[in-house]
C-alpha positions, 0 to 999 in steps of 0.5 A: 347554316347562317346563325346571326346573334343579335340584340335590341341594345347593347351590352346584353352579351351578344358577343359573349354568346357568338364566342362561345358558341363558336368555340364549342362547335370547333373548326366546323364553325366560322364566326363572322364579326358585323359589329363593324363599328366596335368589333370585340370578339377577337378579345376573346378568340384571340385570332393568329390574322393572316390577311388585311385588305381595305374596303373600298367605296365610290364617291362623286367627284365633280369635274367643273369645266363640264358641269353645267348645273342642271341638279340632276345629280342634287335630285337623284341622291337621297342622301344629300350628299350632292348639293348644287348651289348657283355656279357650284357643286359641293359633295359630301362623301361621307353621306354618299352611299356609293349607289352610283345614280348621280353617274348615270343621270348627268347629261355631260359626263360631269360626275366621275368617281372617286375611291374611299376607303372605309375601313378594313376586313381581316381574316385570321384562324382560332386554335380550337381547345381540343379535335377528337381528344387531340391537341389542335392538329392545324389550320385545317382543324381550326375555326376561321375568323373574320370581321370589318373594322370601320376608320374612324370618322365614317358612318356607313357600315352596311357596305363593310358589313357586305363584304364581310358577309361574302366569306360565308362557307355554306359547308360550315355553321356561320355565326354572325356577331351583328351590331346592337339595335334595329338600324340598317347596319342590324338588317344587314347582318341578319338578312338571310340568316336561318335563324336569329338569335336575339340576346336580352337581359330580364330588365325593363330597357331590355324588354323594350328593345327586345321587342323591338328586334323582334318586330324588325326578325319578323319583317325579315321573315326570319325564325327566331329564339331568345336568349335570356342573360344575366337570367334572375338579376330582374323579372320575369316579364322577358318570360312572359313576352316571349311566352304570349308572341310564341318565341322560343327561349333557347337558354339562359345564362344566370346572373352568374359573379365567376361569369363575369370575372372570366369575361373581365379577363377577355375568357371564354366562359367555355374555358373558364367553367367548362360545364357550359360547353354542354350548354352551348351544345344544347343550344346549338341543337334547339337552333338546328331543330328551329331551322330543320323545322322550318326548312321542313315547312318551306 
């Protein structure tokens, strides 16, 4: 099962969500951390990381003595990160999204290609807090961790995004902390999910971009839940959106000061007010019930 975490802005507490979510269902869970750009879930699962290995993307480079400055390359890139302008060629590599056109139309072979890294995916393991009333046993028992960490300084996180998303286990429950917002790198996180969880808080810039999200889950075709936290901080307009589109409201976490202290500490709220953990399981099985349900339809 692919359970991607998502939301219109952010701040809502995605991640706080993804954490503790994860945290509950134990070693049978592995979270998967898209927020390539800022990544924060480590802070609070605390991964032991046993392996880095840099991402690794193609970008033209030009061999002048063969170019004869035909812009065929210049017309195919849609990202104008290939100019030609009289006798010279000029690229830009961080606008290049590794498609490899520019290579294939050049009539004279003129256009080779050369490695960017982008950034880097780490893997580590997280010590669940107790499996079947024992301490943790091993890594065998543990939940595995993955996220992308774009280098400063790039913009194209859908690739590194990609790759991390290549560690889906189809025999574990994968959580997706997406990025916030509805862009490119947002789809890329969610396509394929069985579900998307979309976290929102009872405020007006919430529901404005609650909605949003909502538009770009159902051009994906993906089912859907909402998430309301910080739940009586507002109104109830969240409520009432949901409650007209048909959206299932699958939690909701209160506006809640000993919440946010623990996260202020980098704890998970499961640690910290043990009571929640029943909660969360609660949420896990209205995610299983939706994604069951829809399995059941198709």
């Amino acid at each position: 099962m692919i359970i991607s975490i998502a939301s219109g802005k952010g701040g809502t507490g995605k991640t706080l969500v993804s954490t503790n979510l994860a945290q509950t269902i134990g070693y049978q869970a592995q979270i998967l951390d898209c927020d390539v750009e800022e990544p924060n879930s480590h802070l609070f699962l605390k991964p032991e990381i046993f392996e880095t290995r840099e991402v690794i993307a193609p970008v033209p480079e030009i061999d002048t003595e063969k170019c004869t400055h035909c812009k065929k390359c210049m017309d195919i890139c849609r990202f104008g990160a290939i100019a030609v302008v009289a006798k010279s060629v000029v690229t830009f590599p961080e606008l290049c999204h590794s498609c490899g056109g520019c290579t294939a139309v050049c009539p004279e072979n003129a256009v080779k290609e050369k490695k960017r890294s982008l950034g880097v995916i780490q893997e580590g393991w997280i010590k669940t807090s107790r499996v079947n009333g024992t301490a943790d046993p091993g890594k065998e028992k543990r939940i595995k961790f993955v996220h992308g960490l774009m280098d400063i300084g790039q913009v194209m996180a859908p690739p590194i995004i990609r790759q991390v998303r290549t560690y889906t286990d189809p025999e574990k429950i994968n959580i997706i902390d997406a990025p916030p917002g509805t862009s490119c790198p947002v789809i890329t996180s969610m396509k394929g999910a069985d579900l998307v969880v979309l976290v929102t808080e009872p405020t007006p810039f919430g529901l404005h971009d609650l909605t949003l999200a909502v538009e770009a889950v159902k051009l994906l075709g993906i089912p859907h839940g909402i998430i309301i936290n910080r739940a009586g901080m507002g109104n109830d307009d969240v409520k009432a959106y949901a409650q007209r589109e048909d959206i299932p409201i699958l939690m909701e976490i209160p506006f809640d000061r000993r919440i946010a202290e623990a996260y202020s500490r980098g704890e998970l709220i499961v640690s910290a007010l043990p009571e929640y953990r029943e909660k969360f399981s609660g949420l896990l099985e209205r995610i299983k019930e939706i994604a069951e349900k829809r399995n059941s339809v198709q």
